[in-house]
N, C-alpha and C positions, 0 to 999 in steps of 0.2 A: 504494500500500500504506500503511497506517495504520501509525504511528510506535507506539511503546510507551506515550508518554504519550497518545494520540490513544485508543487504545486500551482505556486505563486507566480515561480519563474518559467514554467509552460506559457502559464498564460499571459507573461509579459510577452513572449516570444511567439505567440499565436496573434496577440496583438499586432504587434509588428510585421505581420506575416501578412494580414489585413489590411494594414496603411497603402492607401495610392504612392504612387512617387508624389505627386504635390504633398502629402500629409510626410512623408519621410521630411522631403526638403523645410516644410515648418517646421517639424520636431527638432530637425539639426542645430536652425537657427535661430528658435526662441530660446530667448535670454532671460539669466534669476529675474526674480519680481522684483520690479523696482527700476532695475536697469535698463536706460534708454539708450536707444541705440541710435546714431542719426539716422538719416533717410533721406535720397534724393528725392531734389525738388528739379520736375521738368519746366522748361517755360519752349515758346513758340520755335520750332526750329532749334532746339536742341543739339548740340552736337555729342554725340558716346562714338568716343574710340576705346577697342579694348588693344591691349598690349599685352605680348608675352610671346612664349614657345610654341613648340608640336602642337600643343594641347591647344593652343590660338586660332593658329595657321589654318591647322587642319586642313591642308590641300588647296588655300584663297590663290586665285591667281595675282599673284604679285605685281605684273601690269595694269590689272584693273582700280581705276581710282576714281569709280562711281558708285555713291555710296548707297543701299539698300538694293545691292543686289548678288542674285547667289554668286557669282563669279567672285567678287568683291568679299565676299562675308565667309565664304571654306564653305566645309560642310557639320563643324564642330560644333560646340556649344554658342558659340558666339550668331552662330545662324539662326540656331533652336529660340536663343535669347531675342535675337532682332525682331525675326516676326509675330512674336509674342506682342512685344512692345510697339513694336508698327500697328500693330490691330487694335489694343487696346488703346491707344495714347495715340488715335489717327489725327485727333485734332491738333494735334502737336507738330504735326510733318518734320517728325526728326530725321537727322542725319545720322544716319551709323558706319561708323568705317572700321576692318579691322587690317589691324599691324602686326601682327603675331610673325613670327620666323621660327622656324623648326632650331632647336638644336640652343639657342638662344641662352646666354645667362646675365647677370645683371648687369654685368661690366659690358658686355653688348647691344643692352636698350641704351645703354650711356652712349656708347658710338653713334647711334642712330636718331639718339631722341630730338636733335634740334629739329627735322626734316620729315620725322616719321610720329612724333609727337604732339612737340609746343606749335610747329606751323599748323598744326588742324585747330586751333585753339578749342580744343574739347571746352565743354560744359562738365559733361563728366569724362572721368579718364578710369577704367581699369584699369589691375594691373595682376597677371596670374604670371606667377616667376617663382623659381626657386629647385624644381626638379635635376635641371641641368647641373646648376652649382653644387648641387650632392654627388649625381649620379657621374657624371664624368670625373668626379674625383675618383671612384673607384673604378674605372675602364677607360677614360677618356685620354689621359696623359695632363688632365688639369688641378692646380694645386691650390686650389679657391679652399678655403676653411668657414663653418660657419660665422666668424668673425668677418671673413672679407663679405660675404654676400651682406649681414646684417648692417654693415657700414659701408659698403657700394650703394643698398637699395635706401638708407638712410640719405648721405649726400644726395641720388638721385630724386627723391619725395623731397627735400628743399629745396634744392633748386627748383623743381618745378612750379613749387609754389611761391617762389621768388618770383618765378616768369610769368605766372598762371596763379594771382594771390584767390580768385574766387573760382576754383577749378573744385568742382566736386570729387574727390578721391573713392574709388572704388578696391580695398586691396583684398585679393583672394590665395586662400590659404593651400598652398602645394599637398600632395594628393598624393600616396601609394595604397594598392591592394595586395594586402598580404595573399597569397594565392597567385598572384600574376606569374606567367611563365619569366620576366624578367626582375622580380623582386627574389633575391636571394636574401631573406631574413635575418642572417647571422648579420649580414654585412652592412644590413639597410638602419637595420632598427637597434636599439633605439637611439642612435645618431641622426637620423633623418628628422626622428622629431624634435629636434634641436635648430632646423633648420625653420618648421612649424612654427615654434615657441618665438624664433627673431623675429617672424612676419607679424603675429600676433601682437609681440611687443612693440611695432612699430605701426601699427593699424592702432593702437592707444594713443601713442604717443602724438599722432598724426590725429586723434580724432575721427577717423576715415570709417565709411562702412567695412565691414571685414563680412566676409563670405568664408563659412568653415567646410569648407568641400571634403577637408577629411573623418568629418563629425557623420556628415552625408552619407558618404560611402561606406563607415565603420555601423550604420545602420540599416543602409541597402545591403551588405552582405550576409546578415540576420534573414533577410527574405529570399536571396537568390546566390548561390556562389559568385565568386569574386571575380572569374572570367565569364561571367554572364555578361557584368558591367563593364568590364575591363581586361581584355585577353592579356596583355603584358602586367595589368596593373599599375599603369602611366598613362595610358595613349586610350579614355574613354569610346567603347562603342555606343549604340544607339542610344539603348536605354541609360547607359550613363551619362552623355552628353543629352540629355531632358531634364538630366536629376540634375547636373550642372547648374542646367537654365532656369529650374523651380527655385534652386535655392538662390540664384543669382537675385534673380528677382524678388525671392519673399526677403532676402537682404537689405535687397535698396526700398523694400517698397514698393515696387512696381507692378507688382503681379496682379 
């Protein structure tokens, strides 16, 4: 016979079994009582650029620089996210562009940002970063430490707000699935969530909305294995790249 707590924790877990992806992505992102979170504010013509890696990119053609369209936008979360927000918020006739580069780490949005950034003068700016800065330290031949990323991406979020003092910050929290055929556990964890913990520390410090995509993920895999959402456990498939975009959204607000 099953104890009370034995009991207890089926039906936490049946619970969760139950949630839509939109009801995962609230659960990830709501915060203690009390705690306010800020929340984008759209106004007419909008501009959201998102920035970052693989996970950005996601296949955009890089020549295209018209914004709200698939070529232009990948096929990643950033997509899932756009015509969400194109539908709802039509009276707004925002602008959405995405900048993401595969492979990318934070010392390389730095290269790029005067041209690929500050000239779109985003209203809001994402920024999903940090995967790279881990992962290439153990196969890449790159010798970035959690210190270098959390003071590259530090410099990078003031200066922008130097350039850009009323730029809505967007920062989202780097993301592995334990299970993924490229997540070798020994090696990832618990290092990687040290990399977690700088984004988060600077998403306070910044005041910025913070997106926890790894809170996300650590409760969609409760409902479906971990290469359901994510075959490497980096690089989101369908249903992960929705779960992206619920939470993206129940973050800022927008949904």
């Amino acid at each position: 016979m099953d104890t009370r707590r034995e009991f207890l924790k089926k039906g936490a877990l049946a619970g969760m079994g139950m949630m839509t992806v939109p009801g995962l992505a609230g659960a990830a992102v709501n915060r203690p009582h009390g705690v306010k979170a800020p929340k984008i504010v759209l106004k007419n013509e909008s501009v959201i650029l998102f920035q970052g890696d693989s996970i950005t990119d996601c296949g955009r053609n890089r020549e295209n620089n018209v914004c709200n369209t698939f070529e232009q936008l990948g096929s990643g979360y950033v997509l899932f996210t756009a015509t969400k927000l194109l539908k709802t918020h039509a009276d707004r006739r925002l602008k959405i562009y995405n900048r993401g580069i595969s492979g990318n780490k934070v010392f390389q949005l730095r290269d790029r940002w005067e041209m690929e950034a500050l000239a779109f003068m985003p209203d809001v700016l994402s920024i999903l970063i940090g995967v790279n800065d881990f992962w290439h330290s153990l196969s890449g031949g790159y010798r970035g430490t959690v210190e270098v990323y959390e003071n590259d991406l530090r410099v990078l979020l003031k200066y922008t707000k130097d350039k850009l003092p009323d730029v809505q910050l967007v920062l989202c929290e780097p993301f592995a699935l334990r299970g993924g055929s490229a997540i070798d556990e020994p090696r990832w964890f618990p290092a990687f969530d040290e990399f977690r913990g700088s984004l988060k520390k600077l998403a306070d410090e910044f005041n910025t909305v913070f997106v926890p995509f790894q809170s996300g993920f650590d409760a969609a895999v409760k409902r479906a294995p971990a290469r359901y959402w994510s075959a490497d456990g980096v690089h989101p498939d369908l249903p992960g790249r929705q779960l992206m975009a619920d939470m993206w959204l129940e973050a800022t607000g927008l949904n």
